[in-house]
C-alpha positions as CSV (number, residue, x, y, z in Angstrom):
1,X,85.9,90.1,85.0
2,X,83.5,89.7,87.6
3,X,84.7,91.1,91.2
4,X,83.3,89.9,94.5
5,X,81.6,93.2,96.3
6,X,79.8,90.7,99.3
7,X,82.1,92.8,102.3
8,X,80.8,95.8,100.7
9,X,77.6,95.6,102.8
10,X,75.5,96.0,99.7
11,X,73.0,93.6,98.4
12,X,74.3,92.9,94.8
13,X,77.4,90.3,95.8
14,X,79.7,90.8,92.7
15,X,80.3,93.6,89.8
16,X,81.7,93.1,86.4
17,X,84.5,95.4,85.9
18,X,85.9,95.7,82.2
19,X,89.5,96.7,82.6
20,X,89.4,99.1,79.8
21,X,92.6,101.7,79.4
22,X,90.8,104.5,81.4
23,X,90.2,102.0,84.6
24,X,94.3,100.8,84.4
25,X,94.9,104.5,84.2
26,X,92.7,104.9,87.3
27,X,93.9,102.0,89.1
28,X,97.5,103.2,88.5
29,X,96.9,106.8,89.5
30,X,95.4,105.8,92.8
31,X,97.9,103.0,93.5
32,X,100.5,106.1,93.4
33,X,98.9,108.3,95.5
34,X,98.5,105.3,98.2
35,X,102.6,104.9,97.6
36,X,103.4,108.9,98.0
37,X,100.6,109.0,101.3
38,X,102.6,105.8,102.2
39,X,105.7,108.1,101.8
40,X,104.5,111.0,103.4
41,X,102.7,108.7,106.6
42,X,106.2,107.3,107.1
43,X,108.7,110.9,106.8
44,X,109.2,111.9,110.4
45,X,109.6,115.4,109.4
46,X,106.1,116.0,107.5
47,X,103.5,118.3,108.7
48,X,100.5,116.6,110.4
49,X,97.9,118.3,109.1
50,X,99.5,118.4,105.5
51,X,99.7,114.5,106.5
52,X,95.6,114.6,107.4
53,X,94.2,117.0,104.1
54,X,96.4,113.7,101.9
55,X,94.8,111.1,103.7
56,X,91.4,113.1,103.4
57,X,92.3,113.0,99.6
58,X,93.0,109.5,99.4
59,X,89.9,108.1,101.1
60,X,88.4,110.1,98.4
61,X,90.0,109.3,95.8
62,X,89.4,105.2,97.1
63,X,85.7,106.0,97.1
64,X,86.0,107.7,93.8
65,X,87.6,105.0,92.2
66,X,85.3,102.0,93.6
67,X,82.2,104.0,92.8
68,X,83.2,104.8,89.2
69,X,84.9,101.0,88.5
70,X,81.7,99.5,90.4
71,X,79.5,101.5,88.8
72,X,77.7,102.5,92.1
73,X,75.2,105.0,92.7
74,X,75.3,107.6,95.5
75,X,72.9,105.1,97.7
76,X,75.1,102.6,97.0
77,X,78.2,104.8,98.0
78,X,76.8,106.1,100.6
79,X,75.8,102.3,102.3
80,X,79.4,101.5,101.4
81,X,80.9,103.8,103.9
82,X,78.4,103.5,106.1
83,X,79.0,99.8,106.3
84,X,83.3,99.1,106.1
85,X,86.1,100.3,108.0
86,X,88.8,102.3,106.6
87,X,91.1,99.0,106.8
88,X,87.5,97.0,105.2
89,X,88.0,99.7,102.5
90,X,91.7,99.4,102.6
91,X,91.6,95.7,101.9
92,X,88.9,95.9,99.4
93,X,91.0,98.7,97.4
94,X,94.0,96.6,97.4
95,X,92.0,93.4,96.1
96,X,90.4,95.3,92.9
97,X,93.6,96.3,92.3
98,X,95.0,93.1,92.2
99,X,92.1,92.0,89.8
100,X,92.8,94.8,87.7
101,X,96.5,93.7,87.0
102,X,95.5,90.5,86.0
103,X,95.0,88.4,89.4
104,X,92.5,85.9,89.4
105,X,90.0,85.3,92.4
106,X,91.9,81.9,93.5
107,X,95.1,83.6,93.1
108,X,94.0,86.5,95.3
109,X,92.9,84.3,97.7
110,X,96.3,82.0,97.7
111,X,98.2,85.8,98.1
112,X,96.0,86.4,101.4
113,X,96.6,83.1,102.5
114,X,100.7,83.3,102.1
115,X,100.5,87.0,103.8
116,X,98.3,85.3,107.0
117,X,100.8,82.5,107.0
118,X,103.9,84.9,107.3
119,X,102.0,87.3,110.2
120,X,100.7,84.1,112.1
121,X,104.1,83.8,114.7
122,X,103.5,80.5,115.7
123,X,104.6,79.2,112.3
């Protein structure tokens, strides 16, 4: 499937990802360590900086995970987070995701448009 890598800040504008086994394994291992950092972010009682090294280990293992699905190169990494936010990266996580579990481009784009529509407070 081809994925659209244009806010990435790099000059190729789309990848083609294969969604073999070993990238839905990926994609599944990093989508629960998001869900137990979402956990742990949200526990009043957890330790700050226990808190900090997880989040340290997810941005990682984001970055790990887009370079290896991607097929980046270190350059290419390295303009990457140079170039987003951690929300840009965020985003762009939760949309090859998304692709990976079988959503297409319009449908991603109908999801973003239904989650805008519920935050927008004048509708």
């Amino acid at each position: 499937m081809k994925i659209n890598i244009s806010k990435l800040g790099l000059k190729k504008k789309s990848a083609e990802v294969k969604t073999t086994v070993k990238v839905v394994n990926e994609a599944t291992a990093l989508q629960i360590m998001m869900l137990k950092m979402d956990k742990m972010q949200l526990d009043s009682e957890a330790d700050p900086l226990t808190v900090m090294e997880q989040t340290q280990k997810a941005v990682t293992a984001m970055t790990d995970f887009i370079q290896a699905v991607l097929k980046l190169s270190e350059k290419d990494l390295d303009t990457v987070m140079n170039a987003v936010t951690m929300d840009e990266l965020s985003d762009f996580i939760s949309y090859v995701l998304a692709r990976i579990q079988g959503l297409s481009e319009e449908q991603w784009q109908e999801t973003l448009k239904e989650n805008a529509e519920e935050e927008d407070p004048k509708k």
